[in-house]
C-alpha positions in Angstrom: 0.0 0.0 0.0 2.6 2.3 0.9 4.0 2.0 -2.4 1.6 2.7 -4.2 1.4 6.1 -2.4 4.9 6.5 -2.9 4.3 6.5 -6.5 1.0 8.4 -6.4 3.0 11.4 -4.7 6.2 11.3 -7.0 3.8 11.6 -10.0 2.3 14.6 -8.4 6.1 16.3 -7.7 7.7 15.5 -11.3 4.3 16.5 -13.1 4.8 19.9 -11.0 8.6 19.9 -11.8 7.3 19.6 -15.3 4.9 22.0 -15.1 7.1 24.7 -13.4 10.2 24.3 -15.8 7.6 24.8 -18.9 6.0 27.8 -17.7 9.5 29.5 -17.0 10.5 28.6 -20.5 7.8 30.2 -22.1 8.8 33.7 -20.0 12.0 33.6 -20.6 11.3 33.3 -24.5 8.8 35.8 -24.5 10.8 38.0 -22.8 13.6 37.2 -25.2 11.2 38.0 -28.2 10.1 41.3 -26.8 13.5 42.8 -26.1 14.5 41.4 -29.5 11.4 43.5 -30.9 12.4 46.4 -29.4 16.1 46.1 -30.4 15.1 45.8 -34.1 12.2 48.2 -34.4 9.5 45.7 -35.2 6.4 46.5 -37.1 3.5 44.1 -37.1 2.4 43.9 -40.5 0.3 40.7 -40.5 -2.1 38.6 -38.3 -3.1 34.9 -38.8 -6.1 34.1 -37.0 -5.6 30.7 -34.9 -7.5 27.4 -36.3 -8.8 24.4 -34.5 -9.1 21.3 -37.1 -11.0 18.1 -36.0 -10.0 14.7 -37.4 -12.2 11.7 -37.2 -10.3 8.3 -37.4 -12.3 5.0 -38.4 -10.6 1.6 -38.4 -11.8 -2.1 -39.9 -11.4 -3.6 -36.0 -14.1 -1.1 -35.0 -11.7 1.4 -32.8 -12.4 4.5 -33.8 -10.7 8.4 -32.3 -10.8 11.7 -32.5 -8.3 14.3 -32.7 -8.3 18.0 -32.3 -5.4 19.8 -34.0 -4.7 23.7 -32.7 -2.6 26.2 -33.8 -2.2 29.9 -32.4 -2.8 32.9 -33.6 0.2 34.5 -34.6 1.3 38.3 -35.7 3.8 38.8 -38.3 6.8 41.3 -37.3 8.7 43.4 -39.8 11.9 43.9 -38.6 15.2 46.1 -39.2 17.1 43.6 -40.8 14.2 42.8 -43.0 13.2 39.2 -42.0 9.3 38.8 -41.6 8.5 36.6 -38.2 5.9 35.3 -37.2 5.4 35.0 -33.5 2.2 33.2 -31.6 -0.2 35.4 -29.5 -0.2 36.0 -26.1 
């Protein structure tokens, strides 16, 4: 028994680990992008509007799933050294 809760309770502290290190890596590259921005005078000069695509599996055994595809908005930056990026919205 005691185990088992052993192993319940690790789960819980890597998946927070996980969690943690993820969210700090997305700060540290959006800070990265914004001082970048700054740096080389940026201009948005596009927007692609964020989709959400469905896809419907069937198979011969009967087993059948579903998947949901996203993808972000994203704006399109103009910078000084004239190199179009896109970059996903906050």
């Amino acid at each position: 028994m005691w185990f088992g809760i052993v192993v319940v309770v690790v789960t819980i502290v890597v998946s927070l680990a996980g969690a943690h290190f993820a969210i700090q890596r997305e700060a540290k590259r959006r800070a990265d992008w914004l001082a970048f921005r700054d740096t080389h005078r940026c201009k948005a000069v596009a927007h692609k509007d964020g989709e959400t695509r469905t896809a419907v599996t069937y198979e011969a055994k009967g087993s059948n799933t579903v998947t949901t595809f996203t993808t972000p908005a994203r704006t399109g930056w103009l910078c000084d050294d004239g190199i179009t990026r896109f970059v996903d919205d906050v």
